[in-house]
Structure formats: structure tokens, C-alpha cells
N, C-alpha and C positions, 0 to 999 in steps of 0.2 A: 504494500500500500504506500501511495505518493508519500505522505507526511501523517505518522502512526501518534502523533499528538492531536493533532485537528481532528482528525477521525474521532480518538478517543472521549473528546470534550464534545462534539455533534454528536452523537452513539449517544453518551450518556445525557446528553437536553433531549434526544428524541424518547431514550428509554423510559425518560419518567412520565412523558405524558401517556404512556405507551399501560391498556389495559392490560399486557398480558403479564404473567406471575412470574416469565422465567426470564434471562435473555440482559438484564440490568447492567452488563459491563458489555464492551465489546469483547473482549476476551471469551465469555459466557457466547456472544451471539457466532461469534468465527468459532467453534467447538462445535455448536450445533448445526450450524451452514457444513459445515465438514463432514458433519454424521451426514449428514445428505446427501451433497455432493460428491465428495473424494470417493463411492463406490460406481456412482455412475461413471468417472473414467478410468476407474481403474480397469487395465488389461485383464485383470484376472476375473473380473463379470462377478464382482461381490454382492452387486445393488441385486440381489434375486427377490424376489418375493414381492409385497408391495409395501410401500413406507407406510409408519404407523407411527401418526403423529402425535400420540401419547406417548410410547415409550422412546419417541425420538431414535428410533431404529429401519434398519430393513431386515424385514422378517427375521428369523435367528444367524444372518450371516454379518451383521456389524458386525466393525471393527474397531464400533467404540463404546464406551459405557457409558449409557445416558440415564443410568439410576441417580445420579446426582440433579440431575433437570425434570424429574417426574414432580409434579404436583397433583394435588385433589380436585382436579378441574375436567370438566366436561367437554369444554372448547376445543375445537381441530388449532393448531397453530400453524400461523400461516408468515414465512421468512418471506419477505419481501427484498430484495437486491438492486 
């Protein structure tokens, strides 16, 4: 990213008007853009299954752990880029 301060201080003014429960650092939000992302290119066809935007995975083949980002919430979450 161009300049990883600016980001960081926009990130965090948009996160707090922001109703969702998880996501509040950019740190937080590039961890879970990644659960999403980085299996769709990866060569090895990790993204199987279909994303499940509660446990912030793809199906049982993530390759990352998104127990840390689970909340008591009902809501699909939705990454906007």
C-alpha cells in the first residue's frame, strides 16, 4: 500500500462509523480481505467450497483462522475494496 499511515488513520475514521462488530483496525480488515482473497489465487485451488461469511472461511480448506473474528451476529458481512 502507497503510504500505510494514511490508510491506517482513513481505515480507522471509516471503521467507527462502520455498523459492523468486527474489522476496527486495518490490520483486522487486510487478515480478513486475505481469508478471502489469497485462496482465490492461489495455484493450489484452496478457495473450494463456498465462502461462509460467518466463520470468515472457505469451507474446511482455509488457511487461516478466523475464530478470533467470529461474533454473535446474524449479519452476512460484506468487504467492500
Amino acid at each position: 500500500m502507497p503510504d500505510r499511515e494514511i490508510w491506517e488513520r482513513g481505515y480507522a475514521r471509516e471503521a467507527q462509523r462502520s455498523l459492523l462488530p468486527i474489522a476496527h483496525s486495518l490490520d483486522d480488515a487486510l487478515e480478513i480481505a486475505s481469508a478471502f482473497v489469497d485462496p482465490l489465487f492461489d495455484i493450489e485451488g484452496t478457495a473450494t467450497g463456498t465462502w461462509d461469511p460467518q466463520g470468515l472461511n472457505w469451507g474446511l480448506t482455509s488457511r487461516s483462522s478466523p475464530d478470533k473474528w467470529r461474533k454473535t451476529t446474524t449479519a452476512p458481512i460484506v468487504l467492500i475494496g
